[in-house]
MMTF fields as JSON, N, C-alpha, C and O atoms, coordinates in Angstrom:
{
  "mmtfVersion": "1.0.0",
  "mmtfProducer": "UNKNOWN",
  "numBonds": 367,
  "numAtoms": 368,
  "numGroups": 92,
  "numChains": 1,
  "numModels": 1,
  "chainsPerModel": [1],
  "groupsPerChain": [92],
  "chainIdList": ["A"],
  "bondAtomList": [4, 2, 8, 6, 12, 10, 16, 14, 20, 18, 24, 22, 28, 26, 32, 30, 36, 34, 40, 38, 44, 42, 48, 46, 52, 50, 56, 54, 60, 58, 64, 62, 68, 66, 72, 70, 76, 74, 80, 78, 84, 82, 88, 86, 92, 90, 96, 94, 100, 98, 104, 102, 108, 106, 112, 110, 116, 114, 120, 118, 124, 122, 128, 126, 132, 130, 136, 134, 140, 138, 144, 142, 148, 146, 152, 150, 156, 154, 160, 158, 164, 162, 168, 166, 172, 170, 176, 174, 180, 178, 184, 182, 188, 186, 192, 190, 196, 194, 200, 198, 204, 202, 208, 206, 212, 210, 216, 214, 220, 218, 224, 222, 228, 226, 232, 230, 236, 234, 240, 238, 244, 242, 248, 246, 252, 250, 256, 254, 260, 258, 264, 262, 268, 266, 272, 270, 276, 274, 280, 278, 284, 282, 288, 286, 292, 290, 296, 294, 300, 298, 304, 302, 308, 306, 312, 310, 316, 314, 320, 318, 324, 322, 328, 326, 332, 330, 336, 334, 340, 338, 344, 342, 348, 346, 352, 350, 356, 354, 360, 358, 364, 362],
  "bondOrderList": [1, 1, 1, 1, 1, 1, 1, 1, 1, 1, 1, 1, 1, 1, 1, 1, 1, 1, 1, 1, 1, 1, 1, 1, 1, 1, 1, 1, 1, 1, 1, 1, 1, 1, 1, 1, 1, 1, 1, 1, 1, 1, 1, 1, 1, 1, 1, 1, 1, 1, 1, 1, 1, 1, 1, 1, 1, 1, 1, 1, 1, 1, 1, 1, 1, 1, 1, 1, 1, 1, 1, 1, 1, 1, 1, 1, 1, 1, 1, 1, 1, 1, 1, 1, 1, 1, 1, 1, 1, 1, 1],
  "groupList": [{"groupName": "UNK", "atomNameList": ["N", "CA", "C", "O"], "elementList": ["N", "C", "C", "O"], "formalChargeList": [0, 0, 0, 0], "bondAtomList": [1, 0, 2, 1, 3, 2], "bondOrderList": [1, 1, 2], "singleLetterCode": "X", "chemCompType": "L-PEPTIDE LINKING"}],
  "groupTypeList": [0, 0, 0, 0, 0, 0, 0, 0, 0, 0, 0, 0, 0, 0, 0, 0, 0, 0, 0, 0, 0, 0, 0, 0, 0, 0, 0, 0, 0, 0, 0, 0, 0, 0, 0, 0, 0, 0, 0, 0, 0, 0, 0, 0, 0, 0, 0, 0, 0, 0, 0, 0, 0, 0, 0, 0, 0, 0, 0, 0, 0, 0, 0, 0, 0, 0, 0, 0, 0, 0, 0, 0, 0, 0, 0, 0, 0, 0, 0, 0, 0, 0, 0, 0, 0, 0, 0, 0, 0, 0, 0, 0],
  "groupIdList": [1, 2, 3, 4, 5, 6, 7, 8, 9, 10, 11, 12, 13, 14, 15, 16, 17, 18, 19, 20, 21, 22, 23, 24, 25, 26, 27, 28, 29, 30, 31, 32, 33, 34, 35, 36, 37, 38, 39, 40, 41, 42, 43, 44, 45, 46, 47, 48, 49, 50, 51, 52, 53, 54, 55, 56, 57, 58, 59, 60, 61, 62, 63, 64, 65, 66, 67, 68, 69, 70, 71, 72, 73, 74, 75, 76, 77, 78, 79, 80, 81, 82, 83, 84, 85, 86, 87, 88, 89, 90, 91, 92],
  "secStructList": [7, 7, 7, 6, 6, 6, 6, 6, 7, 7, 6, 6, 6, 7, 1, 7, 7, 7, 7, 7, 7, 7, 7, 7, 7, 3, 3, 3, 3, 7, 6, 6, 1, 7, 3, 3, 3, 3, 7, 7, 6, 6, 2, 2, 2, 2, 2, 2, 2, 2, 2, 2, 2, 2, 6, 6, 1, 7, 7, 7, 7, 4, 4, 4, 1, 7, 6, 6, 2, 2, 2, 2, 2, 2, 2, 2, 2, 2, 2, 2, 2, 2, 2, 2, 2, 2, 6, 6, 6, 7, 7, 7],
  "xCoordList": [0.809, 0.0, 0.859, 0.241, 2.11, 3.146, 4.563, 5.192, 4.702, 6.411, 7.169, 7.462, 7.917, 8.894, 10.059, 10.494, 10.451, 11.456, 10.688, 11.419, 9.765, 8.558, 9.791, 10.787, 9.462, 10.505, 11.188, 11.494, 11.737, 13.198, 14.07, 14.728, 14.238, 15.423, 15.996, 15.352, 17.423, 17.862, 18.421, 18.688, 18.72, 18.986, 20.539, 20.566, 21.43, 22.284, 22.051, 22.961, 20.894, 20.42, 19.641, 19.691, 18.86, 17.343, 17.727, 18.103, 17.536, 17.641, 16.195, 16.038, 15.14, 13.964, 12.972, 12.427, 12.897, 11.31, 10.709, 10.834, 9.647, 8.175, 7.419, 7.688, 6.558, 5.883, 4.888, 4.919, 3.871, 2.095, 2.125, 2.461, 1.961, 1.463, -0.172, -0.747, -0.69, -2.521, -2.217, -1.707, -2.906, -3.069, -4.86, -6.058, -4.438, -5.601, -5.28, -5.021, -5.231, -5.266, -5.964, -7.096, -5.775, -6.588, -6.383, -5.222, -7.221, -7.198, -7.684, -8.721, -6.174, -6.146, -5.967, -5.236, -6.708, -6.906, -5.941, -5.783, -5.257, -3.874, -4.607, -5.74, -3.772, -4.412, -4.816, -5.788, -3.99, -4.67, -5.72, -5.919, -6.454, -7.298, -7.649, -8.646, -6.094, -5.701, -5.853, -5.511, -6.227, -5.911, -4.58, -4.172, -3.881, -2.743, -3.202, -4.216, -2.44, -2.842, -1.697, -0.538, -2.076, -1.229, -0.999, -1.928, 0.481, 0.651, -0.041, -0.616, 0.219, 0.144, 1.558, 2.655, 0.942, 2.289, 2.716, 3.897, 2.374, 3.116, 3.523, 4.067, 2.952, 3.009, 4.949, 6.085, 4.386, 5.847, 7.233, 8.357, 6.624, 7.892, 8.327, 9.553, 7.456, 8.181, 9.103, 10.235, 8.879, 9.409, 10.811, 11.86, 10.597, 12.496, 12.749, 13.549, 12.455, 13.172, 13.591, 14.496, 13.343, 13.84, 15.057, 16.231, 14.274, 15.645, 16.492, 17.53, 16.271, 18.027, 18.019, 17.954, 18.059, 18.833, 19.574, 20.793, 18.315, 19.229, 20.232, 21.262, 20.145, 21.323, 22.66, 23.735, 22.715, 23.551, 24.452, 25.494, 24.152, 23.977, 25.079, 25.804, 25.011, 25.621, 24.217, 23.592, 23.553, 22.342, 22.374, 22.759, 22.08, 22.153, 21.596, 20.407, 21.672, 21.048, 21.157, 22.076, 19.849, 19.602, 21.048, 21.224, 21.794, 22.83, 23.958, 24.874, 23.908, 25.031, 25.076, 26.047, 23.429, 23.146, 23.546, 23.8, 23.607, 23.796, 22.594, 21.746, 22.042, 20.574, 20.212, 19.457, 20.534, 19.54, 19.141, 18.086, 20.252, 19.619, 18.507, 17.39, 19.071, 17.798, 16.537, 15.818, 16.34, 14.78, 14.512, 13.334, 15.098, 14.563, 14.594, 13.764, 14.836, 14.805, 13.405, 12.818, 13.282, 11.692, 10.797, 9.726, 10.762, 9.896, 9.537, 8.433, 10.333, 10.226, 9.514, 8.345, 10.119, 9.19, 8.057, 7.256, 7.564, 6.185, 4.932, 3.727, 6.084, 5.164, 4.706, 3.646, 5.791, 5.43, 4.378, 3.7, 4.114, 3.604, 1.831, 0.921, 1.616, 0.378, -0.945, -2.149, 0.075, -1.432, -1.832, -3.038, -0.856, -1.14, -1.754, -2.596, -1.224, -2.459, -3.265, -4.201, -3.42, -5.204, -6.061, -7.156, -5.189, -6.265, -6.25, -6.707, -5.632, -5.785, -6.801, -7.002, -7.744, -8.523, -7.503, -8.084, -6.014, -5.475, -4.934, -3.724, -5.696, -5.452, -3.963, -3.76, -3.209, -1.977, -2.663, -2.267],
  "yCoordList": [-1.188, 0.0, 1.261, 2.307, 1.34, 2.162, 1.866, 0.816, 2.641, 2.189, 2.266, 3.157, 0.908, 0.268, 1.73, 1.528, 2.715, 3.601, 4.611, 5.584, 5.03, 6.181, 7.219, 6.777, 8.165, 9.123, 9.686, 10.742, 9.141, 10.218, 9.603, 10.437, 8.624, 8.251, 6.984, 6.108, 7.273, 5.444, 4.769, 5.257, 3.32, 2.37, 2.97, 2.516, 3.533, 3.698, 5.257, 6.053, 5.495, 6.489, 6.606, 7.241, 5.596, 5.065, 3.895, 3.297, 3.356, 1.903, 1.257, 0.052, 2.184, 1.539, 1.94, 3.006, 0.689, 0.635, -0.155, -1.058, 0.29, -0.187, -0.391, 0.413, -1.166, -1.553, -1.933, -2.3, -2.094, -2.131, -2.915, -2.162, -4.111, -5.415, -5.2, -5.434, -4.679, -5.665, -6.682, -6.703, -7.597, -8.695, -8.803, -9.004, -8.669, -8.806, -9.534, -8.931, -10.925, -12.461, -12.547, -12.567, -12.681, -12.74, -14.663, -15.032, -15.467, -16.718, -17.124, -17.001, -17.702, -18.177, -19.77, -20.435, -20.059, -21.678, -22.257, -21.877, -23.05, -23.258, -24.672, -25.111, -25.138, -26.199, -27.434, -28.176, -27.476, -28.721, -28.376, -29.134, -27.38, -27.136, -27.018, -27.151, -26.67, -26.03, -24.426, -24.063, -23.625, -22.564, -21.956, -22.478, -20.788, -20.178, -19.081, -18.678, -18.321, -16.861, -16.067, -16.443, -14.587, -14.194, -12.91, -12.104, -12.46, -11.014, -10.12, -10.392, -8.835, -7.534, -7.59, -7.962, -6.897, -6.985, -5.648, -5.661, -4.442, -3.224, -2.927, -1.936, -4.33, -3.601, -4.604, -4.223, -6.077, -6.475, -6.255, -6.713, -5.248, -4.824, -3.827, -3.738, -2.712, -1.479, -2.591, -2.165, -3.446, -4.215, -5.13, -5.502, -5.255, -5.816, -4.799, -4.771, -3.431, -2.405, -1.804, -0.969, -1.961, -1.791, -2.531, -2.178, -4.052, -4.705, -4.829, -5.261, -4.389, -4.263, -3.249, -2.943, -1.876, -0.934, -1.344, -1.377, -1.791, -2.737, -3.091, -2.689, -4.1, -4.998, -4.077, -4.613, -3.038, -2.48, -1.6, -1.187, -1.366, -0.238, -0.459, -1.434, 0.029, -0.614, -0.441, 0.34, -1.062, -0.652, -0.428, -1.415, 0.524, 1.153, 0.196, 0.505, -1.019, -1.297, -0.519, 0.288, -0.83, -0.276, -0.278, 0.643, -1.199, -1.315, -0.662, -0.623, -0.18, 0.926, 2.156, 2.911, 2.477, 3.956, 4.667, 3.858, 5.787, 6.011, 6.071, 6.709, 5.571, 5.879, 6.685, 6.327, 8.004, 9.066, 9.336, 9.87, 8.847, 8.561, 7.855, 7.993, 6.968, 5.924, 5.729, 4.741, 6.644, 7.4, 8.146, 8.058, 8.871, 10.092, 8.956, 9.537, 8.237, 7.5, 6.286, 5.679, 6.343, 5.081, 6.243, 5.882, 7.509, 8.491, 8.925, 8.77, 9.343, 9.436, 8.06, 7.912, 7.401, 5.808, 5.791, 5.071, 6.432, 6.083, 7.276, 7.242, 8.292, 9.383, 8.831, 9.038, 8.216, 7.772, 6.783, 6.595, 5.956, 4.989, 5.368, 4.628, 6.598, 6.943, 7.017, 6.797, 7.506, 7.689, 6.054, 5.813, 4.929, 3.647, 2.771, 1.873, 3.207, 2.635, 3.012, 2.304, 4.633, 4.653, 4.147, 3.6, 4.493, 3.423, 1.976, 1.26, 1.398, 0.146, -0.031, -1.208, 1.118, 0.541, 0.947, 1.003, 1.168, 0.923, 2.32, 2.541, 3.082, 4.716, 4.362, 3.327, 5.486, 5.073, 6.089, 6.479],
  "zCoordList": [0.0, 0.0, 0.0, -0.196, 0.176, 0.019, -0.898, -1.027, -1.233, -2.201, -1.625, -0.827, -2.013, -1.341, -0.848, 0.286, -1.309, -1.934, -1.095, -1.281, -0.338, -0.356, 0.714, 1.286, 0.708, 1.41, 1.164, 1.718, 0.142, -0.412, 0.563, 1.184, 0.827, 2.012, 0.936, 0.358, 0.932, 0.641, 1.562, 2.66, 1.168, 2.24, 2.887, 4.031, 2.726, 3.703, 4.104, 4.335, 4.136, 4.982, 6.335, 7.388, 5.689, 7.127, 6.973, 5.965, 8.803, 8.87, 9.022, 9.217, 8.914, 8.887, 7.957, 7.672, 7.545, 6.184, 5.862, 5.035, 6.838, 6.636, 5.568, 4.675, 5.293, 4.216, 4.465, 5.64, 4.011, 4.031, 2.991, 2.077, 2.499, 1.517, 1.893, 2.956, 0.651, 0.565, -0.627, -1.747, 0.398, -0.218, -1.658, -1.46, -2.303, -3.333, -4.397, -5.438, -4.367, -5.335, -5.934, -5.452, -7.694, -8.399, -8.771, -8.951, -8.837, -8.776, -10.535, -11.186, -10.832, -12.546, -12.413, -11.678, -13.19, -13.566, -14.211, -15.371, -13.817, -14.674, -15.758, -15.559, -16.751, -17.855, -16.727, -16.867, -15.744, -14.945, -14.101, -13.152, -14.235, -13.648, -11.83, -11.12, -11.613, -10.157, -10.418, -11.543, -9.703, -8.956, -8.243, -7.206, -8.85, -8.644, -8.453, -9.024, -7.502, -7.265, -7.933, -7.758, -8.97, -9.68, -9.41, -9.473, -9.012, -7.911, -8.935, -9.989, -8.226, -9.043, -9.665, -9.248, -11.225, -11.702, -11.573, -11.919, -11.245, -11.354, -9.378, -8.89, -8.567, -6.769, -7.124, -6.843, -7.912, -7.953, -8.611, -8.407, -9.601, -10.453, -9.683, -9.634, -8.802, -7.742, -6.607, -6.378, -6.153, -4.84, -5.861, -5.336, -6.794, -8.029, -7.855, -6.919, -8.365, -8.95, -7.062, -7.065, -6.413, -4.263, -4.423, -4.535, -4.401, -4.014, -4.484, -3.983, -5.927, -6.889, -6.902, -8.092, -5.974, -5.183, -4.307, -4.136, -3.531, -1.996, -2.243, -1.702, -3.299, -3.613, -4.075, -3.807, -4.597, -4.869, -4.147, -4.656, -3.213, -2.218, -0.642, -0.447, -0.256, 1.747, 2.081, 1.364, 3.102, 3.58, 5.353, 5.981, 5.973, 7.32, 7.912, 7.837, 8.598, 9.448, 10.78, 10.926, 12.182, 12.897, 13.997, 14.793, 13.903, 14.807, 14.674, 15.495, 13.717, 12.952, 13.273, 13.236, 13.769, 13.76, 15.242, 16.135, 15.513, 16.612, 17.427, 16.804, 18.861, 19.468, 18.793, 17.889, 18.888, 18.569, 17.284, 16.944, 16.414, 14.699, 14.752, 14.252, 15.539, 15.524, 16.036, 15.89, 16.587, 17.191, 16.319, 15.973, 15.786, 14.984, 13.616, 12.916, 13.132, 12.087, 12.076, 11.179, 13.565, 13.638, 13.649, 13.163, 13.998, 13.97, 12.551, 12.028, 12.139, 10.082, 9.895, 9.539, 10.098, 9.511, 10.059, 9.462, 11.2, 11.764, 11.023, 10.771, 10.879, 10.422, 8.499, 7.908, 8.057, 6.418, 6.46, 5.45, 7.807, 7.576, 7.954, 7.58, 8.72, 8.975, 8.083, 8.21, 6.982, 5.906, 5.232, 5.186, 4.709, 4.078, 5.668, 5.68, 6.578, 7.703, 7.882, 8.253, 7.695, 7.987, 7.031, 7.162, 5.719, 4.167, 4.304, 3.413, 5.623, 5.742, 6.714, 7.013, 7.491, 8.601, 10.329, 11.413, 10.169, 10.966, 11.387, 11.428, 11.64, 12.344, 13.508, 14.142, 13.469, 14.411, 15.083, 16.181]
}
């Protein structure tokens, strides 16, 4: 419900990022006549085009940071994450 990337922050900047997945399965009949669920193709091409940043990148984990980066860094993440939770039902 949010992009992977949302913030303007990259990975050796913020050590935290949150993500909101809705789940909405569209169910295709394969020739044997099983049921497969088939992603979104534009929620999964934004979450390749993340992790082959990630992958390229150093990425900040939280243990790296100093405390106080790191409060002020779950605070940015809590504040990005307010609006894709309230469109989820889930008011912070």
């Amino acid at each position: 419900m949010n992009h992977p990337l949302y913030g303007n922050f990259r990975p050796h900047q913020q050590p935290y990022r949150s993500l909101l997945l809705k789940s909405n399965p569209v169910a295709v009949q394969n020739s044997g006549g099983l049921e497969r669920v088939v992603p979104d193709e534009h929620s999964l091409h934004l979450m390749e085009e993340a992790l082959g940043l990630y992958g390229r990148v150093p990425v900040l984990s939280p243990d790296q940071a100093p405390p106080a980066y790191r409060e002020d860094c779950a605070l940015i993440d809590l504040e990005l994450m307010r609006l894709p939770l309230d469109q989820a039902g889930w008011p912070v």
